[in-house]
LUMVOBA-809935 format. One record per residue: residue number from 1; residue in three letters; x, y, z of N, C-alpha, C in turn. Coordinates in steps of 0.1 Angstrom, whole numbers, plus 5000, padded with zeros to 4 digits. Example, Ala and Ser with C-alpha at 12.3 -4.5 7.8 and 13.67 -1.06 7.14 Angstrom:
LUMVOBA-809935
SITE seq type n.c1 n.c2 n.c3 ca.c1 ca.c2 ca.c3 c.c1 c.c2 c.c3
SITE   1  ALA 5132 4943 5078  5123  4955  5078 5132 4967 5078
SITE   2  SER 5128 4978 5071  5137  4989  5071 5129 5000 5079
END
This chain:
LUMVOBA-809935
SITE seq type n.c1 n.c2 n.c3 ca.c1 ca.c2 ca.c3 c.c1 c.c2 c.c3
SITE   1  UNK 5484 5040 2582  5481  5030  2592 5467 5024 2590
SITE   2  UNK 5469 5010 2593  5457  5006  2588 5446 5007 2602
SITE   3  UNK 5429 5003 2599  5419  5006  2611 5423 4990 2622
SITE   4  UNK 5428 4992 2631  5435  4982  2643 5418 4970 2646
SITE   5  UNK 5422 4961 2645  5410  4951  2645 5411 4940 2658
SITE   6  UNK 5427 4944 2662  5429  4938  2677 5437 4944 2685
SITE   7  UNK 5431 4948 2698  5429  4955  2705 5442 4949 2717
SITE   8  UNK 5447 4937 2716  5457  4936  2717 5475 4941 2716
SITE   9  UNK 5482 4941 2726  5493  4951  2724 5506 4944 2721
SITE  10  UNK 5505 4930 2719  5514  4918  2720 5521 4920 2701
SITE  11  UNK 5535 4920 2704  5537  4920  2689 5538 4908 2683
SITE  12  UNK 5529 4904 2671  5529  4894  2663 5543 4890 2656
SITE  13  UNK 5541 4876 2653  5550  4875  2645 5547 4873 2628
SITE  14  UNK 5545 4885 2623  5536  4884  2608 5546 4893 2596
SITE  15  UNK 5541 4892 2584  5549  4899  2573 5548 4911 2576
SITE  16  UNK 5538 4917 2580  5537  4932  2582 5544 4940 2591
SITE  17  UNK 5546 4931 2605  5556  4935  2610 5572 4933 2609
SITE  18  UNK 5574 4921 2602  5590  4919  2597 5590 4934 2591
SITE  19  UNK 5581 4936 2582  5588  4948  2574 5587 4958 2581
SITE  20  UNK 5581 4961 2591  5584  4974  2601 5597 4969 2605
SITE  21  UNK 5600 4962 2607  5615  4958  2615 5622 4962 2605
SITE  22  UNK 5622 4958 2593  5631  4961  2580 5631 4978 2577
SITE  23  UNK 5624 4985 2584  5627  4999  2584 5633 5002 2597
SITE  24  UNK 5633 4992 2610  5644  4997  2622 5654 4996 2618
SITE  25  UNK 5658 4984 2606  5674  4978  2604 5673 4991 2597
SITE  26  UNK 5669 4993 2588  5671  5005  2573 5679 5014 2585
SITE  27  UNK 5672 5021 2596  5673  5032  2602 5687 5034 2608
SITE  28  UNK 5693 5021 2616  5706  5021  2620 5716 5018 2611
SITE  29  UNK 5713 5013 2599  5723  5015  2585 5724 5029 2581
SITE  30  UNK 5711 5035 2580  5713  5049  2576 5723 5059 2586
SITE  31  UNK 5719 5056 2600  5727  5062  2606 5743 5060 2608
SITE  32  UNK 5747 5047 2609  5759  5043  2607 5764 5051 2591
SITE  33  UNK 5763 5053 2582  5765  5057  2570 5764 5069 2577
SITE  34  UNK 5752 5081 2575  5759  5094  2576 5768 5096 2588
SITE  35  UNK 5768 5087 2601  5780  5092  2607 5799 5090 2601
SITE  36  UNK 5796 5081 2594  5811  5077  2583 5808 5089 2575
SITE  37  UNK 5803 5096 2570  5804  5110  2564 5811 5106 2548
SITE  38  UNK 5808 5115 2540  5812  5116  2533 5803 5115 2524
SITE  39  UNK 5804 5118 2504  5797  5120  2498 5785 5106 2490
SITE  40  UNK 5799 5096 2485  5795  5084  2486 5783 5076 2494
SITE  41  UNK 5791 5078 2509  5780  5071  2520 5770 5076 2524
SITE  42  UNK 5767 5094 2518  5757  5103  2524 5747 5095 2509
SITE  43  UNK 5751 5095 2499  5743  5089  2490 5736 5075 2495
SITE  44  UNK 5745 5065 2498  5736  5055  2499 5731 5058 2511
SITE  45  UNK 5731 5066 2519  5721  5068  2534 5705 5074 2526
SITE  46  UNK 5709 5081 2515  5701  5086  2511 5688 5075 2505
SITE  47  UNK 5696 5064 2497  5691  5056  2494 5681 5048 2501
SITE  48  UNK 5688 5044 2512  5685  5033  2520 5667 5039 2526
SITE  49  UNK 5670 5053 2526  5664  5058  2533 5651 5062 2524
SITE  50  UNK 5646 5063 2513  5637  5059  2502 5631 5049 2505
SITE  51  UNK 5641 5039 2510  5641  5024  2508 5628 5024 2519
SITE  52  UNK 5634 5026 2531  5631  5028  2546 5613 5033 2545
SITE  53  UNK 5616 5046 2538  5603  5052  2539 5589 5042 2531
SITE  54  UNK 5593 5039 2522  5587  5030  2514 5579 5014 2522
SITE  55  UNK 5583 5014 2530  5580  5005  2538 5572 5006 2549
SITE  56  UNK 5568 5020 2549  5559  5027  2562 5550 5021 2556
SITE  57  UNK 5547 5026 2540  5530  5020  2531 5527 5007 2527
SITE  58  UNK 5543 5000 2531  5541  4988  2524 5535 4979 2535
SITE  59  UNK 5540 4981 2549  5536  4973  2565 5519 4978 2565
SITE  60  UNK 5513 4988 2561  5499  4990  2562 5491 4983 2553
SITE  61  UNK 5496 4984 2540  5492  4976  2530 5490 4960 2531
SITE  62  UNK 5498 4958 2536  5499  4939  2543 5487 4936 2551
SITE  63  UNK 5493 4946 2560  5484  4947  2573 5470 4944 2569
SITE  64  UNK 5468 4950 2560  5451  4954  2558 5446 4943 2546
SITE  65  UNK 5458 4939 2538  5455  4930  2529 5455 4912 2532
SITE  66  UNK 5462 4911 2546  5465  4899  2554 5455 4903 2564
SITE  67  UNK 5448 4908 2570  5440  4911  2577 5443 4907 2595
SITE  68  UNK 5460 4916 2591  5463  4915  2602 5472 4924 2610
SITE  69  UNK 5458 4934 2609  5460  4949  2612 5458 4945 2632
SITE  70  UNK 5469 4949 2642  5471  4947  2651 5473 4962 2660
SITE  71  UNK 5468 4965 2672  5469  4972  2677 5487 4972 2681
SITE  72  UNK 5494 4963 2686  5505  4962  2688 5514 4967 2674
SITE  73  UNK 5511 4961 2661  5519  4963  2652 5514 4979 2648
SITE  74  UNK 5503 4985 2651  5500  5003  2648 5509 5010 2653
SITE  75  UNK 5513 5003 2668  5520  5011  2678 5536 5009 2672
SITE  76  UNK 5538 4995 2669  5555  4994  2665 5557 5005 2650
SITE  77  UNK 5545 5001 2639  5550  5014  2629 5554 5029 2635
SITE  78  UNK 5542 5032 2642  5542  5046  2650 5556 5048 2652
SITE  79  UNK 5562 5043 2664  5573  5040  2664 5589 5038 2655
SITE  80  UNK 5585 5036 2647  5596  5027  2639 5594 5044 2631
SITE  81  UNK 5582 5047 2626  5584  5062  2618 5591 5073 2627
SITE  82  UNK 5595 5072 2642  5598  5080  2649 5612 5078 2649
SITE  83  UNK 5619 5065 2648  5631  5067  2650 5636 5062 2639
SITE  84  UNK 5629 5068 2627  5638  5067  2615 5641 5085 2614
SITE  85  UNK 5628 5088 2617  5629  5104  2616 5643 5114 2626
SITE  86  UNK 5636 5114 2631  5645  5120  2644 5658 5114 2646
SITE  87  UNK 5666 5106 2644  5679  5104  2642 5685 5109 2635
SITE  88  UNK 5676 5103 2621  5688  5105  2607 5683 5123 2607
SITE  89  UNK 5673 5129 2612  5672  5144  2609 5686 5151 2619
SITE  90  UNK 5686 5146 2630  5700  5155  2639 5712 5148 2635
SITE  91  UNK 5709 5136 2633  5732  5134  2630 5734 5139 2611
SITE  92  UNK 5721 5142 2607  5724  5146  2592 5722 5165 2595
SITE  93  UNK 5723 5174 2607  5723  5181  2604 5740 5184 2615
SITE  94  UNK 5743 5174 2617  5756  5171  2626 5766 5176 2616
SITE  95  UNK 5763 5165 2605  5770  5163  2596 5775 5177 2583
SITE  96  UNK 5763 5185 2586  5765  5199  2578 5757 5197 2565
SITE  97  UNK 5747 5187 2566  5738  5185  2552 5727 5196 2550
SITE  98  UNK 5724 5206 2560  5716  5216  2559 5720 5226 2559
SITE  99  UNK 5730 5230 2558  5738  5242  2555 5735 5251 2540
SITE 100  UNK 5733 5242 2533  5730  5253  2521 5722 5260 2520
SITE 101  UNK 5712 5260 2535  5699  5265  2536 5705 5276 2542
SITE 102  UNK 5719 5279 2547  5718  5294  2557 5712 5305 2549
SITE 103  UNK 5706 5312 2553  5702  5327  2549 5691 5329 2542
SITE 104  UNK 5681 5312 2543  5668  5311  2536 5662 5308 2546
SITE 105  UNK 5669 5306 2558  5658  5306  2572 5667 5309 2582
SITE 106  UNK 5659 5319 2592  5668  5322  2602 5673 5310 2616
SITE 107  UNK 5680 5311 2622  5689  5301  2626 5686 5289 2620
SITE 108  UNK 5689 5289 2606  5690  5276  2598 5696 5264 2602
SITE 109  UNK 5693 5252 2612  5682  5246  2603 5670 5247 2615
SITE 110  UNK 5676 5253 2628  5666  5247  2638 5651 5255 2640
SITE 111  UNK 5648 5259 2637  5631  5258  2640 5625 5247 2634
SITE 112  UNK 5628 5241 2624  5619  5235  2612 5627 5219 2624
SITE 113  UNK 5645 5217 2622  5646  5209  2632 5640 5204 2643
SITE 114  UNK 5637 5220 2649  5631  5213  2667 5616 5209 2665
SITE 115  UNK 5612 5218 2658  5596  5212  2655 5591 5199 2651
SITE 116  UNK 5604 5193 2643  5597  5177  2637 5601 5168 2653
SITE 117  UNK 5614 5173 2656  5619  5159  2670 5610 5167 2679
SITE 118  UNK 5604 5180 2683  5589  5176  2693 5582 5173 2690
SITE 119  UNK 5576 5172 2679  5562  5166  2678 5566 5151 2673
SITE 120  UNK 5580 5147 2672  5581  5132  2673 5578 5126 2686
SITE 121  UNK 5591 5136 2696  5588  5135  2709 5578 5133 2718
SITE 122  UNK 5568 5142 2711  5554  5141  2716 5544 5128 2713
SITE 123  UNK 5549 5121 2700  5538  5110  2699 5547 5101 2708
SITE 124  UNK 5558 5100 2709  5567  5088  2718 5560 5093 2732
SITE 125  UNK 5553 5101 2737  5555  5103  2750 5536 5097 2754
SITE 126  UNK 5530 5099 2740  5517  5096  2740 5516 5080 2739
SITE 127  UNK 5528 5077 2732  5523  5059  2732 5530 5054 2746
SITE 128  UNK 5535 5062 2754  5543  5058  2768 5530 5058 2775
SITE 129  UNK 5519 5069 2775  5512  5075  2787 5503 5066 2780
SITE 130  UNK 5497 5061 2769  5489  5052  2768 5485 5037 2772
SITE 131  UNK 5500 5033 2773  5503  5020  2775 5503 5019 2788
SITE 132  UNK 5508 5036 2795  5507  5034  2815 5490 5035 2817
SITE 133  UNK 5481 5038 2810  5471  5042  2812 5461 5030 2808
SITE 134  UNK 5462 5021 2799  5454  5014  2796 5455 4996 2806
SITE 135  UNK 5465 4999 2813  5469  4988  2831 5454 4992 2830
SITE 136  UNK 5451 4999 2835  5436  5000  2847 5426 5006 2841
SITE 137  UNK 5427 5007 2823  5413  5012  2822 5412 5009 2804
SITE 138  UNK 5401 5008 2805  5397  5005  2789 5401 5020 2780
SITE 139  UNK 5410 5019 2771  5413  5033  2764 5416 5031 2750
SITE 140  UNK 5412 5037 2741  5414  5031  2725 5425 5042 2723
SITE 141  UNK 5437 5035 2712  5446  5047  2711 5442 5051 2696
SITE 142  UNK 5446 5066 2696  5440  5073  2688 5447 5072 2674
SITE 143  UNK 5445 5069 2661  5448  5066  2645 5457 5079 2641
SITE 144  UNK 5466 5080 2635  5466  5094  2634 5455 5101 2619
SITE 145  UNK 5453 5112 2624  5448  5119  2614 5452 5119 2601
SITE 146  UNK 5448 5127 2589  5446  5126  2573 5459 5136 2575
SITE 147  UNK 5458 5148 2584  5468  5160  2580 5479 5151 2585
SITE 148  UNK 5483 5142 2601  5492  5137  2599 5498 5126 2593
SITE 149  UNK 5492 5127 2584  5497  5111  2577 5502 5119 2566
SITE 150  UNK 5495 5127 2561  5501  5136  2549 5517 5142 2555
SITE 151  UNK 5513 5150 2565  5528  5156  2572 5544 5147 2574
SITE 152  UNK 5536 5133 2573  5553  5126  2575 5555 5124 2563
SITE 153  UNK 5546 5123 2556  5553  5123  2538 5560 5136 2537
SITE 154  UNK 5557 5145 2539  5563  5162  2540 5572 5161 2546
SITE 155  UNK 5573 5154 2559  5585  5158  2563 5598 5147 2557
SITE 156  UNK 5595 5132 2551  5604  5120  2547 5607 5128 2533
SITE 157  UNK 5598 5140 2530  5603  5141  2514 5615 5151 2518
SITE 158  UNK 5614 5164 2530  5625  5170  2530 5636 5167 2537
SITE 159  UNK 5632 5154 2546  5644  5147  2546 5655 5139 2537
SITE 160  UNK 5648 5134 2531  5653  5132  2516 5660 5137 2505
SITE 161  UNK 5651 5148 2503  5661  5161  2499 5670 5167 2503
SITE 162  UNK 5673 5169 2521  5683  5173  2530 5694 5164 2527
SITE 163  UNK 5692 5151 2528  5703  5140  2528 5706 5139 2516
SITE 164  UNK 5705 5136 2502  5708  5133  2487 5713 5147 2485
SITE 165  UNK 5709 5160 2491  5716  5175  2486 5712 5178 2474
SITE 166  UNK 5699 5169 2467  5692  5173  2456 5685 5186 2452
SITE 167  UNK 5683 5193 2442  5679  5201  2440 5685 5214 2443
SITE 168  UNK 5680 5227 2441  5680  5239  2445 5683 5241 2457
SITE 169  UNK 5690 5248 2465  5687  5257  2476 5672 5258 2480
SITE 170  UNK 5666 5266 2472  5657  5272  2475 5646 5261 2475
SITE 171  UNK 5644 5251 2471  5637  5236  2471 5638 5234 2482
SITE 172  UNK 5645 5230 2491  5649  5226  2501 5643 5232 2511
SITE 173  UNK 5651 5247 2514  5641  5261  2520 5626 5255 2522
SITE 174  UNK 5622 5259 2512  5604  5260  2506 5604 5250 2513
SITE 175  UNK 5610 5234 2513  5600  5222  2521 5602 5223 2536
SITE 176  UNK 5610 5229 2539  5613  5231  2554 5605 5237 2562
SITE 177  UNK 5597 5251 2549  5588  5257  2555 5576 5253 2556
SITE 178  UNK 5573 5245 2549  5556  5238  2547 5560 5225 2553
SITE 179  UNK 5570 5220 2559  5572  5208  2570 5569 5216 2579
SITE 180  UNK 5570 5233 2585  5564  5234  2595 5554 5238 2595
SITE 181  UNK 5548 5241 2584  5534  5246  2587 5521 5233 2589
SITE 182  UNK 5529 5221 2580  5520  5210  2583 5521 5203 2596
SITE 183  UNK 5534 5203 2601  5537  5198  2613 5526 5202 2627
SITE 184  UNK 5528 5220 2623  5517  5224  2634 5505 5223 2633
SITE 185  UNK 5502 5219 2615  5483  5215  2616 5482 5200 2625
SITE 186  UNK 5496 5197 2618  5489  5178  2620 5492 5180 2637
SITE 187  UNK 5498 5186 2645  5499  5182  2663 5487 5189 2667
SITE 188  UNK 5481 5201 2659  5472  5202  2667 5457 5196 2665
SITE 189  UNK 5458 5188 2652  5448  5180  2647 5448 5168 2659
SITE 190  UNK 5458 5163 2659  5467  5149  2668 5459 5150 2681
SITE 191  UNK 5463 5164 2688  5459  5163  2699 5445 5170 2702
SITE 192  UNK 5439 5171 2689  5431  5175  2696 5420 5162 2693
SITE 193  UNK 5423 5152 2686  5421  5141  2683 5424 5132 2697
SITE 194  UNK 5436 5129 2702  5439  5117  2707 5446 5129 2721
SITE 195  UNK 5442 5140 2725  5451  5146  2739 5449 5140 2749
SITE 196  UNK 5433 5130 2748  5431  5124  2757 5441 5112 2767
SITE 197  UNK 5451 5110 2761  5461  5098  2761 5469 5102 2774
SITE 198  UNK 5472 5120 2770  5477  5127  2780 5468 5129 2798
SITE 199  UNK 5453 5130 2792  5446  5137  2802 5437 5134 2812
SITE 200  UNK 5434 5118 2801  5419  5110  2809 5428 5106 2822
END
């Protein structure tokens, strides 16, 4: 995400945000595909969804290269990476794409599951209490951190690898595990960066 240069919350109408949009559209194609199930349509969900992620760096890059890095359009990526995440992660474990993992983590898939949709949960609940909170008072919302910006690459790559069914077993495992170990640096980096959003 790029450094926000207006402090404004109004969404532009600019390239950088079309292509945040072009990762909501990606998001409900992906979903519509793995709920048709099957091997075929689990692939191009897989695809789309490369596609999808690719476009988190490409709306920042704009942003920053058109110099028209927006507080509003920080908040719509924020966003837009939340409900690419957290959908396609539960209807693709609906679907039985994380199953190969039983007996390389205990109740496979969900710890590593509940941990990414809370701390999704959590920044959705922080851009809620921000936006109720900045009505009546001057408040800057907080950038995410280096560990979390790293951590959603960690977690888009094992989502990636969950959905395509690429690699090893044990590949898969292994990213599940370091999706949670980075998950828990980056929320408590997050908040201890931006808890304020929660508490001023």
């Amino acid at each position: 995400m790029s450094k926000v240069t207006n402090q404004s919350v109004s969404l532009c109408v600019n390239l950088p945000n079309a292509t945040t949009m072009v990762r909501v559209v990606l998001t409900a194609a992906i979903i519509w595909l793995l709920i048709q199930g099957g091997a075929a349509l689990s692939l191009t969900a897989g695809i789309l969804l490369i596609v999808a992620w690719a476009t988190d760096g490409l709306d920042g890059l704009l942003a920053r290269r058109l110099g028209q890095s927006t507080l509003g359009g920080a908040l719509f990526d924020l966003i837009a990476d939340r409900l690419l995440m957290t959908p396609v992660l539960i209807i693709s474990i609906i679907q039985g794409l994380w199953s190969r993992t039983s007996g390389l983590m205990p109740l496979n898939p969900y710890p590593y599951a509940a941990l990414v949709i809370i701390a999704d949960l959590t920044i959705l609940a922080g851009i809620l209490s921000y936006m109720r909170k900045r009505r009546n008072q001057v408040i800057d919302f907080p950038t995410p951190t280096q560990i979390a910006k790293i951590t959603y690459s960690v977690q888009m790559i094992t989502l990636v690898v969950g959905v395509l069914g690429i690699g090893p077993d044990m590949l898969l495992a292994v990213l599940m595990y370091i999706t949670i170990i980075s998950t828990l640096l980056a929320a408590y980096s997050y908040l201890k960066k931006g808890g304020y959003v929660f508490t001023r």
